[in-house]
C-alpha positions as CSV (number, residue, x, y, z in Angstrom):
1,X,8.2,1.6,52.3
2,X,9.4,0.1,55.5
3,X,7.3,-1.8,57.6
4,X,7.8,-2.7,61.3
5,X,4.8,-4.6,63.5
6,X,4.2,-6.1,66.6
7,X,2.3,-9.3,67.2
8,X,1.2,-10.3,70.9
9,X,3.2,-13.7,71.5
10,X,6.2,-15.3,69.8
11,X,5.0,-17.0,66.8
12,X,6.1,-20.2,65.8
13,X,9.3,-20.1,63.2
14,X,7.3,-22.1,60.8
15,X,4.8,-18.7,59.7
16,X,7.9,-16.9,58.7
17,X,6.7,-18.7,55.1
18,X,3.8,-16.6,55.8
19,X,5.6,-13.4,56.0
20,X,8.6,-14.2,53.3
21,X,10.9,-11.2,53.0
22,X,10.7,-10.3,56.1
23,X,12.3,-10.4,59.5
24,X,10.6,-12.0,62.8
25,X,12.2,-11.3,65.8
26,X,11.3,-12.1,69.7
27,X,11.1,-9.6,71.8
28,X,12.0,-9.9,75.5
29,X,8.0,-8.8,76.2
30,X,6.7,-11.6,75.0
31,X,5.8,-10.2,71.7
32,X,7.2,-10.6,67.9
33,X,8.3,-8.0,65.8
34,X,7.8,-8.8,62.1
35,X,9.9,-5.6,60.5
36,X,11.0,-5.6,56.1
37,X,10.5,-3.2,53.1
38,X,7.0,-3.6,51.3
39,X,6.7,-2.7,47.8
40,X,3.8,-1.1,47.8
41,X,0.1,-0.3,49.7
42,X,-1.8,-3.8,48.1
43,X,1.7,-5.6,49.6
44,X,1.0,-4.4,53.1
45,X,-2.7,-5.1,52.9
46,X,-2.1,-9.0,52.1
47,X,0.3,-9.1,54.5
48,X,-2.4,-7.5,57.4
49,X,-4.8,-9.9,55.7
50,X,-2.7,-12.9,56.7
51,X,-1.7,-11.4,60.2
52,X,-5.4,-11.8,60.3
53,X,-6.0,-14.9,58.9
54,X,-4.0,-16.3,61.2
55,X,-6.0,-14.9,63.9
56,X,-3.0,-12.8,65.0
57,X,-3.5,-9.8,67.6
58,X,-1.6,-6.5,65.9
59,X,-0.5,-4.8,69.0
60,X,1.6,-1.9,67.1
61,X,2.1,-0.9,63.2
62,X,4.4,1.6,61.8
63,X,5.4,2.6,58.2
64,X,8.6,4.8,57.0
65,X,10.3,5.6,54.1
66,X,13.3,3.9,55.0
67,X,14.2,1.4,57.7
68,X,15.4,2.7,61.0
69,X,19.0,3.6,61.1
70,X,19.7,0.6,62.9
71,X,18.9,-2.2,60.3
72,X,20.7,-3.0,57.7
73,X,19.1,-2.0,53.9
């Protein structure tokens, strides 16, 4: 599974501990995109648990099979 989300504001570089495995990127808007594979569903739920325990506002989620042609595997 590939996840790819969107958090209003850029986040600091020091949660990217938070969010190990996975890629943070700033987006022009204003917003960070937080995009990696996720082994499974209880994976994605503790990482939406710590999106939330850090009191962060989810603005978009999405989940494929595979990453978007673009990335890298």
């Amino acid at each position: 599974m590939y996840l790819s989300m969107r958090i209003a504001g850029h986040l600091d570089s020091r949660w990217s501990e938070w969010f190990t495995g996975l890629d943070m990127n700033y987006l022009p808007d204003g917003s960070t995109e937080i995009s990696g594979p996720v082994v499974d569903q209880a994976a994605l739920y503790g990482l939406l648990r710590r999106a939330q325990d850090l009191g962060l506002t989810l603005l978009t989620m999405s989940l494929a099979e595979e990453p978007p042609d673009d990335e890298e595997k």
